[in-house]
C-alpha positions as CSV (number, residue, x, y, z in Angstrom):
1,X,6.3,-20.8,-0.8
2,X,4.3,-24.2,-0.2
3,X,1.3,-24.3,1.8
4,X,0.2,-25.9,4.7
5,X,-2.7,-27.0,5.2
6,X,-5.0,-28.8,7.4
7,X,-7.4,-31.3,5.9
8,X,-10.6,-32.4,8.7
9,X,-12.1,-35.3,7.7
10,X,-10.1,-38.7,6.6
11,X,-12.2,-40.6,4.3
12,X,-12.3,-40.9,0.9
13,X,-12.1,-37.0,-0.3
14,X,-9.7,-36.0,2.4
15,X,-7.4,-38.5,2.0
16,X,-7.4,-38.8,-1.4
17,X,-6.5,-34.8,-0.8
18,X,-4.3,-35.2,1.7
19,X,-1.8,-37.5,-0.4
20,X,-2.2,-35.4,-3.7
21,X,-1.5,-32.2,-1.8
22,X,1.9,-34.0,-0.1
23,X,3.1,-35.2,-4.1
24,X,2.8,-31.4,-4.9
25,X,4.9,-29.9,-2.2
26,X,2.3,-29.0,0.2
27,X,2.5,-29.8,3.8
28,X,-0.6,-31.1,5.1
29,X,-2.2,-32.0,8.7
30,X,-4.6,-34.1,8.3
31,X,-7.4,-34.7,10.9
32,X,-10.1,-37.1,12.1
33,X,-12.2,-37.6,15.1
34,X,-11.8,-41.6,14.7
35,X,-9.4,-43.1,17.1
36,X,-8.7,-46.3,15.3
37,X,-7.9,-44.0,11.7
38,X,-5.5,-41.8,13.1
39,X,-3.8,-44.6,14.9
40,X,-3.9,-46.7,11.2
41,X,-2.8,-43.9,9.4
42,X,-0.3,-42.5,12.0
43,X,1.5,-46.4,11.7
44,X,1.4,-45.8,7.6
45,X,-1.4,-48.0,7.4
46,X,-4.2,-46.9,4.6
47,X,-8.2,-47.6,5.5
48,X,-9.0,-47.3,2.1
49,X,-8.4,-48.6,-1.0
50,X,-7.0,-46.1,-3.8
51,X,-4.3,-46.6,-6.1
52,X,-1.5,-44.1,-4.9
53,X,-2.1,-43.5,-1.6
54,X,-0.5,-46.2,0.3
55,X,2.5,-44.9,-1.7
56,X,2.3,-41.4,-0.9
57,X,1.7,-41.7,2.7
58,X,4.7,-44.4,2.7
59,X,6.8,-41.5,1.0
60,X,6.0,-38.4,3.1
61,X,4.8,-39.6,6.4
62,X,6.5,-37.5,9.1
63,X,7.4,-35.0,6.6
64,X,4.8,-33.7,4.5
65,X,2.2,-35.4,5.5
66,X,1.3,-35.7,9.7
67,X,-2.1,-37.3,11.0
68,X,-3.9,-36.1,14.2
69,X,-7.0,-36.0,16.4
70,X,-7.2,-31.9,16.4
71,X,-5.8,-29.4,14.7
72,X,-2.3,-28.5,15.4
73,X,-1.5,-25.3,17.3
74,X,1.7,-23.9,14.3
75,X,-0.6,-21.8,12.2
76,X,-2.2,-23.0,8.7
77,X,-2.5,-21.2,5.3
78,X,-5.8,-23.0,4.9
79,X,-8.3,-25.4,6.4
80,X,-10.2,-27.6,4.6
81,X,-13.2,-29.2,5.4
82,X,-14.1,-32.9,3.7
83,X,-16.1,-34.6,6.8
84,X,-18.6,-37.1,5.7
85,X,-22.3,-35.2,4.7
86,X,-24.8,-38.5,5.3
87,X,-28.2,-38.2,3.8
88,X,-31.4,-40.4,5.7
89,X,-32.2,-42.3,2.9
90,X,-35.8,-43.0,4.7
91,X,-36.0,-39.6,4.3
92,X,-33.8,-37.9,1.8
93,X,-32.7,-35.4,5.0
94,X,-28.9,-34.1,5.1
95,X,-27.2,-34.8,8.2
96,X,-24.7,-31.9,8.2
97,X,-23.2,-31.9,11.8
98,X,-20.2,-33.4,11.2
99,X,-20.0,-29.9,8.9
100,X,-20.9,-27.4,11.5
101,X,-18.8,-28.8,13.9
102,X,-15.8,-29.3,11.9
103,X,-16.5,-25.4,11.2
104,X,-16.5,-24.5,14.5
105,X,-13.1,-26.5,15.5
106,X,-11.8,-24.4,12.9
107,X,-13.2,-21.0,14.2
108,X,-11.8,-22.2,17.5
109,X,-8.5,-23.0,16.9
110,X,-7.3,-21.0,13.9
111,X,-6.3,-17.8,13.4
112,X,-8.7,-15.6,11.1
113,X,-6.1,-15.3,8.2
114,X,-6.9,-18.9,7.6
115,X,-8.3,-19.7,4.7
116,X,-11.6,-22.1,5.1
117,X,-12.4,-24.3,2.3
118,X,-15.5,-26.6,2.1
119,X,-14.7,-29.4,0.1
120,X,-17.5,-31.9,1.6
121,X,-20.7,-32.3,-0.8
122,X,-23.6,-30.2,0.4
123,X,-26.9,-28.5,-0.7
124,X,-27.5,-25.2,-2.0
125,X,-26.6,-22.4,0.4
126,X,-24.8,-24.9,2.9
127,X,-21.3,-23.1,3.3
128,X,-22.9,-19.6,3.8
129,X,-25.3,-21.3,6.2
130,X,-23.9,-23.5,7.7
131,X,-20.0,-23.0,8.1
132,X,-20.2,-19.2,7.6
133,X,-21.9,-18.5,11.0
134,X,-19.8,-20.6,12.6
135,X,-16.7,-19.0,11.6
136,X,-18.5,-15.3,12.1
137,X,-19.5,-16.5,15.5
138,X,-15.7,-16.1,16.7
139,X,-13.9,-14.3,13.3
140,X,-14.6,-10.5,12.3
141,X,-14.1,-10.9,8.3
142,X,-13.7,-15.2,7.7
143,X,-12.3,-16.0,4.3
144,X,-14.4,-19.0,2.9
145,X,-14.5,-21.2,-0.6
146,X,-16.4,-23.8,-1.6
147,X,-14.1,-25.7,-3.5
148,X,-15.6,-29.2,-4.4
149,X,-14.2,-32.5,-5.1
150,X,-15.1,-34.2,-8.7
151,X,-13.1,-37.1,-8.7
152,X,-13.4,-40.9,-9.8
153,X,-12.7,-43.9,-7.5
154,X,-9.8,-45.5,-8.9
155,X,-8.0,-42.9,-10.7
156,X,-8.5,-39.6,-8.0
157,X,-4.6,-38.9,-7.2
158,X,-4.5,-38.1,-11.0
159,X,-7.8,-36.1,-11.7
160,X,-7.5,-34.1,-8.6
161,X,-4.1,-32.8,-10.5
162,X,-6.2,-32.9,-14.0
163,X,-9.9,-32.2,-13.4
164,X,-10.3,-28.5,-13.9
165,X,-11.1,-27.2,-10.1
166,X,-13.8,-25.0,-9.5
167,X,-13.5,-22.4,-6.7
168,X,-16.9,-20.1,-5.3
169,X,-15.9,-17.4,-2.9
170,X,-17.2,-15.7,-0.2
171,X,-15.9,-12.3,-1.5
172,X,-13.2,-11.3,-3.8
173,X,-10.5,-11.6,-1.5
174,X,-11.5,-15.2,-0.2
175,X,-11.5,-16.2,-4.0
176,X,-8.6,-14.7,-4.9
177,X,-6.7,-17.1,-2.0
178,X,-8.6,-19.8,-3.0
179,X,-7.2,-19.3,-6.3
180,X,-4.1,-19.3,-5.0
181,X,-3.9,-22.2,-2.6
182,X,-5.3,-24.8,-5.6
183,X,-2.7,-23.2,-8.1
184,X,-0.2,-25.4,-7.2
185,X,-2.4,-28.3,-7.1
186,X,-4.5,-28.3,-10.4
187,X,-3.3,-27.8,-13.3
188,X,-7.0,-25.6,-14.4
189,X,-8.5,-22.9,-11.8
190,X,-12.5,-22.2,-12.6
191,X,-13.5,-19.4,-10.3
192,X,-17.1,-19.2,-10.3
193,X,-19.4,-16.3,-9.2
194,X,-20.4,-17.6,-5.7
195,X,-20.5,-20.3,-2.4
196,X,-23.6,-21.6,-4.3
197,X,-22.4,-21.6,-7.7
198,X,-19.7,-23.8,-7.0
199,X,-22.3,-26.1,-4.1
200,X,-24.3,-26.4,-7.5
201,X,-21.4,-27.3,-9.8
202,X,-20.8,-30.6,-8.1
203,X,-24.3,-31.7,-7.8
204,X,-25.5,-31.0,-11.3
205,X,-22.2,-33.2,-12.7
206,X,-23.1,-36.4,-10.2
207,X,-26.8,-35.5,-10.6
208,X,-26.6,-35.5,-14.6
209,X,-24.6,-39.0,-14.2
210,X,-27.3,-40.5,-12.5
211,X,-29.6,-38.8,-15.2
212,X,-28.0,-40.3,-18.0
213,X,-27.7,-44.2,-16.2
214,X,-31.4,-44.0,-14.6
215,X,-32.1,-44.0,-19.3
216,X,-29.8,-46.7,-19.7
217,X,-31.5,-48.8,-17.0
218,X,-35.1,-47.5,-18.7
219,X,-34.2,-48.9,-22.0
220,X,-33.2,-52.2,-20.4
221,X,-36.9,-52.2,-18.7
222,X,-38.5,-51.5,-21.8
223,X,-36.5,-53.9,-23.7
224,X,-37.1,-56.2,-20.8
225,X,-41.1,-56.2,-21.8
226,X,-41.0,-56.5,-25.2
227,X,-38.0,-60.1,-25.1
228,X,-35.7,-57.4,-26.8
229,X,-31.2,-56.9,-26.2
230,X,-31.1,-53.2,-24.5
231,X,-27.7,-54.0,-25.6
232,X,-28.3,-54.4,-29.3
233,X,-30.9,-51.8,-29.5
234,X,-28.5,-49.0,-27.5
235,X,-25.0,-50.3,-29.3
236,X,-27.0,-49.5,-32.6
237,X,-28.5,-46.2,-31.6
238,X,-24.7,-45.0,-30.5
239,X,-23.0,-46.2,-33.6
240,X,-22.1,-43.4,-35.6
241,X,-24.5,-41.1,-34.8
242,X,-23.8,-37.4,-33.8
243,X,-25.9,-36.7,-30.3
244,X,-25.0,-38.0,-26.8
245,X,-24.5,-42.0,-26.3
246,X,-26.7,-43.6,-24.5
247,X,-25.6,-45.2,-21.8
248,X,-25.4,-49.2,-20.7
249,X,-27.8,-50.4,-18.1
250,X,-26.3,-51.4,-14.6
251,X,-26.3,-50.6,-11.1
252,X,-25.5,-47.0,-9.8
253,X,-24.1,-47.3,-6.1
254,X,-21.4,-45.1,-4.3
255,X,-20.9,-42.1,-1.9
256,X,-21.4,-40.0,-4.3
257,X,-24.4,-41.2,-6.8
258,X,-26.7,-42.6,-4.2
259,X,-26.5,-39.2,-1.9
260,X,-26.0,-36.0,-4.3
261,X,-29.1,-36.2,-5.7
262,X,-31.1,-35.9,-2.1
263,X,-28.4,-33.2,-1.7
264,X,-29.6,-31.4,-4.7
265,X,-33.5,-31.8,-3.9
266,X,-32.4,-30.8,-0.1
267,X,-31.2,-27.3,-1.5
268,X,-34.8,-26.7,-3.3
269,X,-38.2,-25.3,-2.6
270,X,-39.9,-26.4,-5.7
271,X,-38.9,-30.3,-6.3
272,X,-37.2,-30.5,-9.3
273,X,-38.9,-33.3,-11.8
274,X,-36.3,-35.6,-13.2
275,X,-33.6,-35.2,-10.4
276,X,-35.4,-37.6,-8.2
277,X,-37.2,-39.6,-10.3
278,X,-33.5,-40.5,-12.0
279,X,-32.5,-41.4,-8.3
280,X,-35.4,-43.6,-7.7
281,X,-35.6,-45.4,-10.5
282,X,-31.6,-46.3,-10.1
283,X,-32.7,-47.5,-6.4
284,X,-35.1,-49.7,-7.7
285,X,-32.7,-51.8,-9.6
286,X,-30.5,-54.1,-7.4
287,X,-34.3,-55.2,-6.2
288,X,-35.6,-56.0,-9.9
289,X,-32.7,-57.8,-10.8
290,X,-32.5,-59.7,-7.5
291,X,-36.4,-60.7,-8.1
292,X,-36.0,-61.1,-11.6
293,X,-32.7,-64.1,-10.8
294,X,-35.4,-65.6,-8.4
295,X,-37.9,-65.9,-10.6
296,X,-35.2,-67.7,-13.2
297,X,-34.3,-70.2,-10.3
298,X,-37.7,-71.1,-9.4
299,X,-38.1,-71.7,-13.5
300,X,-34.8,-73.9,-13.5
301,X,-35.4,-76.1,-10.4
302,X,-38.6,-75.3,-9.3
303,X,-37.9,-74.3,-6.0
304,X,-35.9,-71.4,-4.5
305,X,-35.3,-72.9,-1.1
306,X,-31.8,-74.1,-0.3
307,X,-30.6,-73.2,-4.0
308,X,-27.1,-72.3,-3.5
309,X,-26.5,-68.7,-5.2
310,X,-23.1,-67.3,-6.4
311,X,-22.6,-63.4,-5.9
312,X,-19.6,-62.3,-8.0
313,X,-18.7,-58.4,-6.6
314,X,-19.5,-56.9,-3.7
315,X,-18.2,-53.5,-4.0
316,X,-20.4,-51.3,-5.4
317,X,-18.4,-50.9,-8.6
318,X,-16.3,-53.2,-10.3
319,X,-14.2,-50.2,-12.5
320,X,-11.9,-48.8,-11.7
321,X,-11.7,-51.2,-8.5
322,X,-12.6,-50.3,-5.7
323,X,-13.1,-51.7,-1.8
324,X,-16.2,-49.4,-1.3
325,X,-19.4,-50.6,0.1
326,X,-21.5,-47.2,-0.1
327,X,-24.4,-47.9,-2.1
328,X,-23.4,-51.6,-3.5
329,X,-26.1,-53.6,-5.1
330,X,-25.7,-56.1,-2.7
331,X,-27.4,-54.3,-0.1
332,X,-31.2,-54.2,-1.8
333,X,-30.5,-57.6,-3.3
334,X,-29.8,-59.4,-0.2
335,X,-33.2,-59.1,1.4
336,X,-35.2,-60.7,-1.7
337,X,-32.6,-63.5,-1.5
338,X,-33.0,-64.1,2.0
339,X,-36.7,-64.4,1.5
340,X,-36.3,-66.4,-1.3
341,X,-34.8,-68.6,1.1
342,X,-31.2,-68.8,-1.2
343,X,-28.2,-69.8,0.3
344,X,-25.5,-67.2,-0.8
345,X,-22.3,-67.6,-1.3
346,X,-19.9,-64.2,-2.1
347,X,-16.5,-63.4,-4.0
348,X,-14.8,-60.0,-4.5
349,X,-11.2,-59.7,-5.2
350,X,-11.0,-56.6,-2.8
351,X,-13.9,-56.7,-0.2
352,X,-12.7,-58.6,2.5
353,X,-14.1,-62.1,3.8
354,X,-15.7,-59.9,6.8
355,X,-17.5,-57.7,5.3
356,X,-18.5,-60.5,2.7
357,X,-20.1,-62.6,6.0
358,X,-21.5,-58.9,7.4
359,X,-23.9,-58.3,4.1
360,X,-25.1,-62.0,4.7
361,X,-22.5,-64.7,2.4
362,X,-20.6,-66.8,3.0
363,X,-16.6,-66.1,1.4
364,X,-15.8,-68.6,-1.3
365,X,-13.0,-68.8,-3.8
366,X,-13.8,-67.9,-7.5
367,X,-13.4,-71.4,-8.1
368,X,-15.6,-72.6,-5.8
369,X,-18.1,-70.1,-6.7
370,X,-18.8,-71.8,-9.6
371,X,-18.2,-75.6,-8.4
372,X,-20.0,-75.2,-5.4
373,X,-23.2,-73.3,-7.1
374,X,-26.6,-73.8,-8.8
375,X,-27.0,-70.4,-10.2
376,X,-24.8,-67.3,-10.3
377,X,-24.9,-63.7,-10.6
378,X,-22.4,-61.9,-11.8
379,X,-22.9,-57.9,-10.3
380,X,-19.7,-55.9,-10.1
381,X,-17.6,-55.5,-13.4
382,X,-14.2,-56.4,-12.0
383,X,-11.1,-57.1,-14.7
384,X,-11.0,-59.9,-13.3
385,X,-14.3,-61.2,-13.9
386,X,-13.4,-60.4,-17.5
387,X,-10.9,-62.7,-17.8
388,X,-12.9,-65.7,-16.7
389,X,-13.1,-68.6,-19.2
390,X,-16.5,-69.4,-18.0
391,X,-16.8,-72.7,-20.5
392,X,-14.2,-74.3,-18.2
393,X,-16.0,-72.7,-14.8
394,X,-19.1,-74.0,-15.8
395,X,-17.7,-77.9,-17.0
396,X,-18.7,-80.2,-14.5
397,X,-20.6,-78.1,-12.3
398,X,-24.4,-77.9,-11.0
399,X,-24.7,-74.2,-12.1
400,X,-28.0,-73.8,-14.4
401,X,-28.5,-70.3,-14.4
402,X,-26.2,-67.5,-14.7
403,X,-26.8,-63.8,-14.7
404,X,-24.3,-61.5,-16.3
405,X,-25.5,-57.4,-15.0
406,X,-22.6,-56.3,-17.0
407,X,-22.7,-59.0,-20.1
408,X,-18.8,-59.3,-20.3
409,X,-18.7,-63.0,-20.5
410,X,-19.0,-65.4,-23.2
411,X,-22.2,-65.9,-23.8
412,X,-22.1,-68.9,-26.2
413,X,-20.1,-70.3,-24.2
414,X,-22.6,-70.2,-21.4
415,X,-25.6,-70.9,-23.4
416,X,-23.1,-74.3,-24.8
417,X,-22.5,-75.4,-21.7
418,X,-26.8,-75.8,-21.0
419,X,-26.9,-72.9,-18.8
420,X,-29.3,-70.4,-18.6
421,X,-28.2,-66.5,-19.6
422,X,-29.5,-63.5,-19.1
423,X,-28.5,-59.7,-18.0
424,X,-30.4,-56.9,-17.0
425,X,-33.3,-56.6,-18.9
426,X,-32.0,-59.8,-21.2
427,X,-32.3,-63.2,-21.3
428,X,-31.0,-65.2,-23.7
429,X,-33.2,-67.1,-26.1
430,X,-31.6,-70.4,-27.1
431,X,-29.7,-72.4,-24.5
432,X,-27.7,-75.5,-25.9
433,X,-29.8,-78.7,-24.7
């Protein structure tokens, strides 16, 4: 018989969730404490940007899938909890309110039967001590999961079906409906031995990702010092051989990257030694590179004042595309530009001309980002970036230097056209005269 189920928390996991579940069969409630989200979402109108879930709610609004402020009063096989888990980035603290209250709206107005998954990102020992008293405060025996959520931007409606799902329970009778409830969602169960097994599960897979870029974006610092390609050096140490690739340098931004570390070190009492040393070295990026395209700008004209700068992607990621602001470059960067005293102009071909203006740009066309320009940087890897035939960009205009995080254009072409090249922790060493 199909579930229904009440998802708390409409942002990226639970909506993502919420539209997977409804494709399945389930029937789902889904709940936030924003006003101007359940209005948008009540009206079929999608906050965020994810391929497939404009079309789902389009498809099953009103019938599998409903949207409210509170939970409804018809009784629910599950609740699941996805509310945002901030960390203080001044101070690594979780803020995990928006948890414990979503916990106790669920002790309040379900029935004890229901089944409470956490599917929010937390420390180590959050569910048992956080939601479990909660749910004890008002429910003799609670059933409670930690069932986290592993999915990319960009391509979540399919791995939530296809990423194996990992389910910790309380006891065996929480697991064993855990087990049950996700059955008919994923198409791979992994029950693991606790709450804090599974807690740990998702950290350690977004903590080891930020392991292995925080290397990549080493290599390019070393290569940096010695006038070396971290590209050449890291394409020839992959090729062929038998161990783990090495990864590209870049910039590691999102919800998830920038905050599940601080998570992980939050859950501790003995700091771990490369968790946050990844993280901070990965923080420290957007800032290098931002003073490291100043520093090619003063070489070029001499000055930094007034020099009209071209950002190309705003959102924190450029692939699989994405809308999402959480963690974007753009944010560290803007500072050194400002005080640089740049004039900076933006393009994204998702993030809106608002937020654009909000981070400190001014909107331009892609077009104009190159006409209207004396140096570019080029920070999100967006296809269609790729596609830009940057001899013809470049022909005609004032643009001398041009800075390529992701090195996906042409750089012959650049260098022919008597501009200045370089990436992160490259620069190029010929330039056509």
């Amino acid at each position: 018989m199909p579930k229904r189920v009440g998802v708390i928390g409409l942002g990226y996991v639970g909506l993502t969730l919420t539209a997977a579940m409804a494709r399945k069969g389930y029937t789902v409630v889904g709940v936030d404490a924003s006003a101007p989200v359940v209005e948008a979402l009540s009206g079929g109108r999608v906050h965020l940007y994810e391929p497939g879930v404009a079309e789902a709610f389009a498809e099953f609004l009103g019938e599998r899938v409903h949207v409210a402020d509170r939970l409804p009063d018809e009784p629910l096989d599950a609740a699941i909890l996805s509310v945002s888990t901030p960390v203080d980035l001044t101070t690594g603290t979780p803020r995990l309110e928006n948890l414990a209250a979503a916990a106790e709206e669920v002790a309040r107005r379900c029935h004890p039967d229901t089944l409470v998954v956490v599917r929010s990102t937390v420390p180590i020992g959050t569910s048992r001590d956080v939601v479990l008293p909660a749910l004890s405060a008002r429910w003799a025996r609670p059933r409670l999961v930690m069932a986290p959520e592993r999915t990319i931007q960009g391509q979540a409606l399919r791995e939530l079906v296809e990423l194996p799902q990992v389910i910790g329970g309380l006891d065996e009778e929480s697991l064993r409906a855990g087990v049950d409830l996700f059955t008919g969602l994923a198409n791979q169960i992994v029950p693991v031995s606790s709450l804090e097994a599974a807690e740990m599960v998702k950290l350690s897979n977004n903590c080891h990702t930020d392991l292995i870029y925080a290397f990549g974006n080493e290599l390019a610092l070393i290569a940096e010092q010695h006038g070396l390609d971290p590209l050449e050096v890291i394409r020839a140490a992959n090729l062929d051989y038998p161990r783990p690739d090495l990864a590209k340098p870049g910039y590691v931004g999102g919800g998830c990257l920038t905050k599940d570390p601080y998570l992980m070190l939050a859950g501790t009492w003995r700091e771990p030694y490369l968790v946050g040393r990844a993280r901070a070295l990965n923080e420290s990026m957007p800032a290098h590179v931002a003073e490291r395209v100043v520093e090619l700008v003063r070489q070029e004209f001499g000055r930094t004042e007034g020099i009209r700068l071209s950002v190309l992607g705003w959102a924190y990621k450029g692939w699989p595309a994405t809308d999402d602001m959480r963690g974007t470059p753009i944010a560290d960067m803007m500072p050194v530009f400002r005080e640089a005293g740049l004039a900076v102009r933006g393009h994204d071909p998702l993030v809106s001309d608002e937020v654009i203006r909000r981070y400190g740009g001014e909107p331009v066309s892609l077009d104009k980002a190159f006409a209207d320009a004396d140096a570019v940087i080029l920070i999100n890897d967006h296809p269609d970036y790729r596609e830009i035939e940057v001899a013809g960009k470049l022909a005609g205009s004032g643009v001398r230097v041009l800075f390529d995080s992701w090195r996906i254009l042409d750089e012959a072409a650049v260098t022919g056209c008597g501009v200045r090249y370089a990436g992160i922790g490259y620069q190029a060493r010929e330039r056509a005269s």
